[in-house]
N, C-alpha and C positions, 0 to 999 in steps of 0.2 A: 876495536871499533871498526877497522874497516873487514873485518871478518862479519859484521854483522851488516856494512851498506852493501859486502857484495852476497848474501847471502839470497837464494832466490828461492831456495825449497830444495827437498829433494824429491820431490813426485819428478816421474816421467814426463811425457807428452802422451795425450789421450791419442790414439789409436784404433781405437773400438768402432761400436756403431755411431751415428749420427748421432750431436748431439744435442740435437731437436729432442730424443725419446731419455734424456738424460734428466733426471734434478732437475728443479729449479734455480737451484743454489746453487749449480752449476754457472762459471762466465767462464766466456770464449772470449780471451785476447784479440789485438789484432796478427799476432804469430798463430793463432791456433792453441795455445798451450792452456793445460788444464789447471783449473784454481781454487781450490778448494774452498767453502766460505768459511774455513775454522783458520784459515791463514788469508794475510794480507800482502800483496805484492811489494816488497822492500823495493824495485828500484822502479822506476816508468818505460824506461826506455824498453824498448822490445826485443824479444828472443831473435840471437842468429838461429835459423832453422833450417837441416840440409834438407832436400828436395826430395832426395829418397825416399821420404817417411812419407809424401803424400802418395810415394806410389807403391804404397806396401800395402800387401794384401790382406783382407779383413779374416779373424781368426777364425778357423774353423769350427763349425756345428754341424748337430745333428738334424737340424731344421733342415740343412740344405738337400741332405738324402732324399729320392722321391720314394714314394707308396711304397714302389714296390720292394726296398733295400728295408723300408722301415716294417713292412708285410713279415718278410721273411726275420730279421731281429725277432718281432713279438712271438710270432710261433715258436720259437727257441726259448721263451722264458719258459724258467724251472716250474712255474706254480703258480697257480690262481690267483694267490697273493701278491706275487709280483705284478701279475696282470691287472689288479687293480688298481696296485698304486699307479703305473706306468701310465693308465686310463686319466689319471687327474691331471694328467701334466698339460695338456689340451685339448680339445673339442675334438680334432684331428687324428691323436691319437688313440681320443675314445672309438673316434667312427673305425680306426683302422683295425683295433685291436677286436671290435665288436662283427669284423665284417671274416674274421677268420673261424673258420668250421672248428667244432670241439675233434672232428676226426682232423684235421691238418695240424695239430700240435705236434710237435715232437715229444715224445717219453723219454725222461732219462732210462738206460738203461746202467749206467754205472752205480755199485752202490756207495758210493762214496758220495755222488751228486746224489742220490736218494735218500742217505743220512740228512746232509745239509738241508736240503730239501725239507725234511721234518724239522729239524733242529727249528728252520725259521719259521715255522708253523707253529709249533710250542710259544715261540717267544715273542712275533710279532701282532699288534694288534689288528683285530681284523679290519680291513677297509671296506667298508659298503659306499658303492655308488647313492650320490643325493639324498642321504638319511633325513637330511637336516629339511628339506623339502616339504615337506609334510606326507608323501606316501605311506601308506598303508603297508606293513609289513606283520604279519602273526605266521604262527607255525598251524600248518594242517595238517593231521594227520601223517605225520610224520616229511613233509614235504614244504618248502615256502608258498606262501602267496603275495602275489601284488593286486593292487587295484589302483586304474586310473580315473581320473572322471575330469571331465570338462577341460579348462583350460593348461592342465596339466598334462595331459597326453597330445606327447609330441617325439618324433623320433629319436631325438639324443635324450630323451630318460628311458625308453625301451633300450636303447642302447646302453645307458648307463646301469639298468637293471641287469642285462645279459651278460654283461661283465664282472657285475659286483655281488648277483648271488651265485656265481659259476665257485666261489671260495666255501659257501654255504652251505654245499649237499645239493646247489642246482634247483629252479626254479618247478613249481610243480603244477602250479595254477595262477593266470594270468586273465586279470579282466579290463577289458578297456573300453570305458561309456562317455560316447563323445569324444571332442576332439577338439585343439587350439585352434581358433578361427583364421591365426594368421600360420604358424607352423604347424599343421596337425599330422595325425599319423598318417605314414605311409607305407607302401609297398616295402620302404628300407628300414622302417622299423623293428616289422614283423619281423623280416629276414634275419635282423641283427638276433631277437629274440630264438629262433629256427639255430641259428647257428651256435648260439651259445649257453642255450638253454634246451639238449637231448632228451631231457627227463620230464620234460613238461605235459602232462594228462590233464588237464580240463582249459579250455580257452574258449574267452567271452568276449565276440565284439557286439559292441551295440553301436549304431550313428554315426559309422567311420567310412564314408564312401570313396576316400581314396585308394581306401585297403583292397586288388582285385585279385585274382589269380593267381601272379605273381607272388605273393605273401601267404598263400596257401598254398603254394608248389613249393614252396621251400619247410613250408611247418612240414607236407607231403614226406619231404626228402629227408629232415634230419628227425623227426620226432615222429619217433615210431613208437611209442607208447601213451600215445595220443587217447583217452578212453572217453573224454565230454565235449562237443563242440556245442558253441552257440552261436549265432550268428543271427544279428535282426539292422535291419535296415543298412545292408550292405549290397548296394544296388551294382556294384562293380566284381564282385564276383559271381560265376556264373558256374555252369554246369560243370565246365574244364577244373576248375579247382577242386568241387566238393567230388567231382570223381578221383580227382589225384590223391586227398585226403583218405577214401575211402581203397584207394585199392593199395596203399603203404600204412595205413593204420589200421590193422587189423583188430587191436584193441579195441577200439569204440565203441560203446556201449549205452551213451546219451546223445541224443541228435535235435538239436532244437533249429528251425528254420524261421522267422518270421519278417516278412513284408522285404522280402527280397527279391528285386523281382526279374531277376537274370536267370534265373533258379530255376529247371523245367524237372522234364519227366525223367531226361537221360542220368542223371546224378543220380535218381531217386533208383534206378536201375544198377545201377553201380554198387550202389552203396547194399544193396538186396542182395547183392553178388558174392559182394565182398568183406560184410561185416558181419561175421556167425555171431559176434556175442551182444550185437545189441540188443538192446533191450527195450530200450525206451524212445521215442520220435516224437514229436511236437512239429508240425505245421501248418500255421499262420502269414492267412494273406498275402499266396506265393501266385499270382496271376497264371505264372505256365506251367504249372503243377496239376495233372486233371487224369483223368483214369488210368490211364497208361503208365503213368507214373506210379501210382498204387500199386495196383495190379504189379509192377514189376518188384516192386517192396514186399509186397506182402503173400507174393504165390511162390520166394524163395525160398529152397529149403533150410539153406544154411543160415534163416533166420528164427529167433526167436522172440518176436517181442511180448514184453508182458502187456506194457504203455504205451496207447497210442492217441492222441489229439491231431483233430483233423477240424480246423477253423476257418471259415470264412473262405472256401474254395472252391473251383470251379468243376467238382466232381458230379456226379449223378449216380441216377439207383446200380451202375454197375460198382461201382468202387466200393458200395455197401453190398453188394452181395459178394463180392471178394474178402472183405471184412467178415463176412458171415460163414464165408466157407474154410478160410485157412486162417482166419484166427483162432488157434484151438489153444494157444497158450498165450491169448490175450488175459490179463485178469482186469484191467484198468482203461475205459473208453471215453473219453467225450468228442461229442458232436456238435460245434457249434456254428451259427449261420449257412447249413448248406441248403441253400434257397434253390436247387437244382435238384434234388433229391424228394421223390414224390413217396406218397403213401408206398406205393409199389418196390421200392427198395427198403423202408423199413419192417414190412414181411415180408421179406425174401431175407433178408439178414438175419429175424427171427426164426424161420425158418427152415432154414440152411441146416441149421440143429450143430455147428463149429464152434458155439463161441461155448463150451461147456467150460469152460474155467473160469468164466467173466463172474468177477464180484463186487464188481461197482462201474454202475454208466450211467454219465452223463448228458442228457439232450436240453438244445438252449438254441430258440428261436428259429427251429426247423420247420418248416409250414408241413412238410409229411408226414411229422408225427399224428394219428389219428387213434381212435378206438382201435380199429381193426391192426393197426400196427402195434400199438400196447400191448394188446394182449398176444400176439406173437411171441414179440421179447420176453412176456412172462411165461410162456412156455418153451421158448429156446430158451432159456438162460437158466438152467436149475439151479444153477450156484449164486443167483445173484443176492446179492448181501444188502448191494446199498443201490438207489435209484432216486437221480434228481432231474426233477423238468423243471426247467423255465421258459416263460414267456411261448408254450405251447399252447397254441391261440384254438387247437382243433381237439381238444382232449375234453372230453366230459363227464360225468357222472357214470354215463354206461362203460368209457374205458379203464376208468379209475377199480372202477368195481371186479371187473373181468382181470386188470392184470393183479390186483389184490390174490384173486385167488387163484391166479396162475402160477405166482410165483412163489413159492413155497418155503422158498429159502430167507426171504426179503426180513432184514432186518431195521434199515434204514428208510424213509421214504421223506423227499421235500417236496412238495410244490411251491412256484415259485408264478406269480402273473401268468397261474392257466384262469381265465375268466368264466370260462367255462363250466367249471368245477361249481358244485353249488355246497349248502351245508347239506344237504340228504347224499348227496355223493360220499364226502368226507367220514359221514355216521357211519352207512352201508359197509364204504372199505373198512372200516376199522373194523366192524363186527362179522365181517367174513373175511378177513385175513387170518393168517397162518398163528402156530402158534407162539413166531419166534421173535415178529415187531415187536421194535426196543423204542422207535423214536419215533416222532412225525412232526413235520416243520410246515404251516403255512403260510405264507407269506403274499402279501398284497393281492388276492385273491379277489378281485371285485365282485364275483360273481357269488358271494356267497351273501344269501339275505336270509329272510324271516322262514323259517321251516316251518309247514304246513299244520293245520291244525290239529290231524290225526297222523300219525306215525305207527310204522309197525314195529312190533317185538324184533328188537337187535340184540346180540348176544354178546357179552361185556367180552372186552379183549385182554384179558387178564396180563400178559405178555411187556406190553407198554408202559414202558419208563420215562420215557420224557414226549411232553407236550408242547410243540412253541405253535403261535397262533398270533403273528404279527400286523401289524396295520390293516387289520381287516376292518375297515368301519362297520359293514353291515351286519357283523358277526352280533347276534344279540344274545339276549337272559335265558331264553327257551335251550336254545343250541347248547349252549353252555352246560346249562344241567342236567341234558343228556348226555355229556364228553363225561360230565363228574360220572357217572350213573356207569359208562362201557368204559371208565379207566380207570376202575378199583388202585390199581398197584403202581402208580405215579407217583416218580421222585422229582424230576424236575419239571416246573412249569412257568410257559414264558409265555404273556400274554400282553407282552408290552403295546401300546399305541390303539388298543380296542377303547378307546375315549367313553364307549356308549353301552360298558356296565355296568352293573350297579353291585350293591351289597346286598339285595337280593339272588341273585343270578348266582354271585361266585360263590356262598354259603354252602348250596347242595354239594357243589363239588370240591370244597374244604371238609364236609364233613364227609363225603364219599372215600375220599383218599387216607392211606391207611398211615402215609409219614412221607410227608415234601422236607424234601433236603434244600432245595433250590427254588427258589420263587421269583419271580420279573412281574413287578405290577407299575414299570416306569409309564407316566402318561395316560396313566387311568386315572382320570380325572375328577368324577362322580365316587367313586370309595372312598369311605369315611374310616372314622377309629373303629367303628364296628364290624368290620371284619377284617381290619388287622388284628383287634384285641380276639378274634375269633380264632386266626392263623398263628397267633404264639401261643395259645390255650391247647388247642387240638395238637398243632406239630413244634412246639417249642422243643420237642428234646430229641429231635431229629436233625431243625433248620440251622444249614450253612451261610447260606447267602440269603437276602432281602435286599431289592431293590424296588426303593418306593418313590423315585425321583419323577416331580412333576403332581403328585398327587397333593396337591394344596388343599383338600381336604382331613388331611390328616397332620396332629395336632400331638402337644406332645401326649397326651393320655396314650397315644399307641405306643411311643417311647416307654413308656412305665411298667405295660403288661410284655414289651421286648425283654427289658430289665428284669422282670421277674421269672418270664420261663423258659427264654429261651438261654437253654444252656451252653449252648454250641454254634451259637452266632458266630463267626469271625468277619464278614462282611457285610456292612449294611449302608444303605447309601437312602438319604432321608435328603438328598438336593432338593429347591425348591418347593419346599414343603413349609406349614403352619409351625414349624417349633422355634422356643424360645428359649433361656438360657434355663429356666425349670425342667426342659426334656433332658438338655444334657446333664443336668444334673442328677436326674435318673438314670441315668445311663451309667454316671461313673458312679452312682449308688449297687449296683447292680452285683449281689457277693456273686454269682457265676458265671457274671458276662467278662469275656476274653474276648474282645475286639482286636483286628487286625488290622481291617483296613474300616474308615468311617469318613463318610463324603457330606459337610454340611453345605456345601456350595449353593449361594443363591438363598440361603438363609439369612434375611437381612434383619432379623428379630434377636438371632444370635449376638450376643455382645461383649464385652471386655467383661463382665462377669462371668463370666463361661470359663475364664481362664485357668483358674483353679479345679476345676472340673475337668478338663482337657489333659493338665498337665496329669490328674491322675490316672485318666483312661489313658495317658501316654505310655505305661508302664507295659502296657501289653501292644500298643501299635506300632504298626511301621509303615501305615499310610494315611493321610492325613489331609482331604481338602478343603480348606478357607475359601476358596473363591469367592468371590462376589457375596461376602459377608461385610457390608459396607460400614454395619456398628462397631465390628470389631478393629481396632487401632491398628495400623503399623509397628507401632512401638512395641505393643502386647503380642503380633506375630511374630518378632524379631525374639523376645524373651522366649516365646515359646518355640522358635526353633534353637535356641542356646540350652532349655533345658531338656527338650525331647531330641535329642545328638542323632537318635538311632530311626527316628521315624525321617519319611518322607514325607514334609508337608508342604502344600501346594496354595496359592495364595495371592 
């Protein structure tokens, strides 16, 4: 018994840190002495306690070492994996261990420390930095990627990144769009990145303006096989970076710039100087970017580029007639917005007689572009393949026609909002172009109305394969069966948003056409069943695709002559149209119809009887849209996504 009044514990006296950071459960006597809450104090009266102990010093850590003791430690770890773990231990430790060069490690050279070394490579699991975060991680092409976006990119995950795939074969491609409004990225991010990630070839910043120079002197200095930059709305770098990048990354080979506007002509020099193997440049809405800069890019020799985009810039007819003269191994141009650029630099570019490789260019809302310049380009450009205008406000009939037969090569052709262009323009080119036009795209084209009463003898363009002819209102019946009449050999045909056809009009050129594979009659409104049941008769055992959405004239009867001829249907989309559950019912009647994908959206006639019918055309779908089929039940969509497992249906 009195073994147990004098018994008081046998814990020590607590010694440690303060024990404010201690338990809860933790109490502090009036001696100081430590009390565990699984024991209860046997006596009241208070500890003698000798005075020494308050002045004994607190046990030693590795916290207390500064930077630079813990600098030198990490460099001496055997292996990435170390380095990662070592990285979780604090925010501190991350930044420390992320701020060390991949060249300042120390190499074992023992093989015995290089045995071990693997042993714990085999056997320990790998540690990735912030997995659990939600980042972005896939394998490319034999190299990692990350991507950050919005409130996620912030310097201790670049950090945490540069650490954690440095175990993985090393970081390959890094994108960062946006940035945390209160911690975002910085100059020490990037670096961390530069430092610990040597192997890194593609890097994307987008909307990160505290990213300057500094974070490009350092990508400059460790990553030297740097092959893709991006860089858009990074207003704190300037010419000093994108030169330092260009004169230590010889690699490079993709260069994108946009709405940067520290960015002038001397980078753009450098980079001419110093990058042989680029290839490709995109420049966008760089304020001090203007001939000089050009001209310094594109009169170097050690350059080759195929791809070149020049947007919204303050250049003039010089920087096009440098374009015209030493791009001889451009193959790929567009020009957009350059509102400084007169008639007089788009023949001189053609001109020039340099761009012989070019086989495809693009002009969009250039006031230069004229007749006289058109047909320039179609006679500089022998190789040209593909050619698209937009919103070329000064092009007409007479230039349309002229570059038609200039360009001999021309495969491709769009217009896009030339208003100029009328229908006798559009006929003529067709029927004097070459023998090798495959496409032609019109698009919102105001300026095309009623074609004249008398027309002359045009010569059919045997050559043309596909037709689109989009929101053209004024495009009529006439026109129409003239296109049928000069494009015998047409497979695809997109005539979607021409509201003001009829089933007169499109007739001549269904029966003109010798097998349409592909048809777009979305938002032609006025066609009835009678020339659809005319389009599955003539091309049922050719047609791929049909799309008839919006044409609320059509009923199921067109469903039924679908079902019966067309053998080779896989897509058909009947949105907002007249059918009821009778069509689909012909539909999955149908012994050779193999549907794939089928859109009833906006079919409010469709109902819970259809479901039986559905479920058997499911047998061959895997796309599948309900939408706005307000007859048919929830409950009945829910059965039929349990029994159709393999389609995608929408709803």
């Amino acid at each position: 018994m009195p073994a147990l009044v004098n018994y008081g514990g046998d814990d020590d006296f607590y010694t440690g840190r303060s024990i404010c950071s201690a338990d809860s459960g933790l109490v502090l006597s009036i001696a100081d002495v430590y009390c565990p809450p699984r024991k209860r104090s046997r006596v009241s009266a208070p500890y003698a306690v000798d005075s020494r102990l308050f002045n004994k010093e607190r046990n030693p850590s590795i916290e207390t070492l500064p930077d630079e003791c813990l600098f030198e430690i990490f460099r001496r770890l055997p292996g990435a994996q170390e380095r990662s773990a070592s990285a979780c231990v604090s925010k501190r430790w991350l930044m420390l261990l992320s701020s060390v060069r991949n060249s300042e490690f120390c190499r074992s050279n023992s093989p015995q420390e290089q045995l071990a070394t693997k042993e714990v490579k085999k056997t320990e699991s790998d540690v990735e930095m912030n997995s659990a975060d939600g980042d972005m991680e896939i394998q490319c092409n034999g190299y990692l990627t990350r991507s950050l976006e919005g409130k996620k990119a912030t310097d201790v995950r670049l950090a945490a990144i540069a650490v954690g795939t440095a175990c993985r074969g090393g970081l390959g491609k890094l994108s960062v769009r946006g940035c945390n409004s209160v911690r975002g990225v910085t100059n020490n991010g990037l670096s961390a990145i530069a430092h610990g990630c040597p192997s890194l070839r593609a890097l994307s910043l987008w909307n990160v303006p505290a990213i300057g120079d500094e974070g490009l002197f350092e990508i400059a200095r460790e990553c030297h096989s740097l092959e893709k930059l991006d860089l858009c709305q990074c207003p704190s770098i300037s010419d000093k970076g994108l030169a330092a990048v260009a004169k230590n990354c010889p690699n490079l080979s993709a260069l994108t710039i946009e709405s940067c506007s520290n960015i002038g002509n001397e980078s753009l020099q450098a980079i001419g100087s110093y990058c042989p193997k680029l290839q490709s440049i995109t420049i966008k809405d760089c304020p001090l970017i203007g001939d000089q800069g050009v001209a310094g890019l594109l009169s170097s020799a050690s350059v080759a580029l195929t791809k070149v985009k020049f947007q919204v810039l303050n250049i003039s007819d010089f920087s096009l007639a440098v374009i015209g003269h030493y791009g001889k191994s451009i193959t790929n141009l567009v020009l957009t917005g350059l509102q400084n650029v007169s008639q007089k630099g788009f023949w001189v570019m053609g001109n020039a007689q340099g761009l012989q490789m070019l086989s495809s260019l693009t002009i969009t809302s250039c006031r230069g572009t004229s007749d006289l310049s058109l047909e320039a380009l179609g006679k500089g450009c022998p190789n040209l393949r593909q050619m698209c205008l937009r919103k070329c406000c000064f092009v007409s009939d007479n230039g349309l026609v002229a570059f038609a037969k200039a360009a001999g090569s021309l495969e491709c052709l769009q217009l896009e909002e030339c208003n100029r262009i009328t229908e006798t323009g559009i006929l003529n080119a067709l029927s004097n172009c070459n023998s090798k036009l495959k496409s032609l795209s019109i698009v919102k084209c105001m300026g095309i109305k009623s074609m004249p009463s008398e027309t002359p003898a045009l010569s059919p363009c045997e050559s043309l394969r596909s037709l689109s002819i989009r929101s053209c209102p004024w495009f009529n019946s006439t026109s129409l069966a003239l296109v049928g009449k000069l494009c015998p050999q047409l497979h695809h045909l997109d005539l979607s948003g021409l509201c003001g056809i009829t089933d007169a009009a499109l007739l001549p050129l269904l029966e003109s056409c010798e097998s349409l594979v592909k048809v777009n009659l979305s938002d032609c409104g006025i066609l009835t069943d009678k020339v659809i049941i005319a389009l599955a008769e003539l091309h049922g055992a050719t047609l791929e695709l049909l799309n008839l959405e919006g044409c609320k004239k059509v009923t199921d009867a067109s469903l039924v002559a679908i079902a019966d001829s067309c053998l080779f249907l896989n897509d058909l989309d009947v949105s907002k149209c007249s059918i009821t559950d009778s069509g689909v019912a012909a539909l999955s009647n149908g012994v050779h119809l193999n549907l794939q994908v089928l859109s009833l959206s906006g079919c409010s006639m469709v109902s819970n009887r259809s479901l039986p019918h559905l479920k058997k055309l499911g047998e061959t779908l895997v796309g599948l849209n309900l939408q706005h089929c307000n007859s048919i039940s929830s409950s009945s969509i829910e059965r039929l996504v349990e029994n159709l497992w393999r389609c995608d249906i929408l709803s």
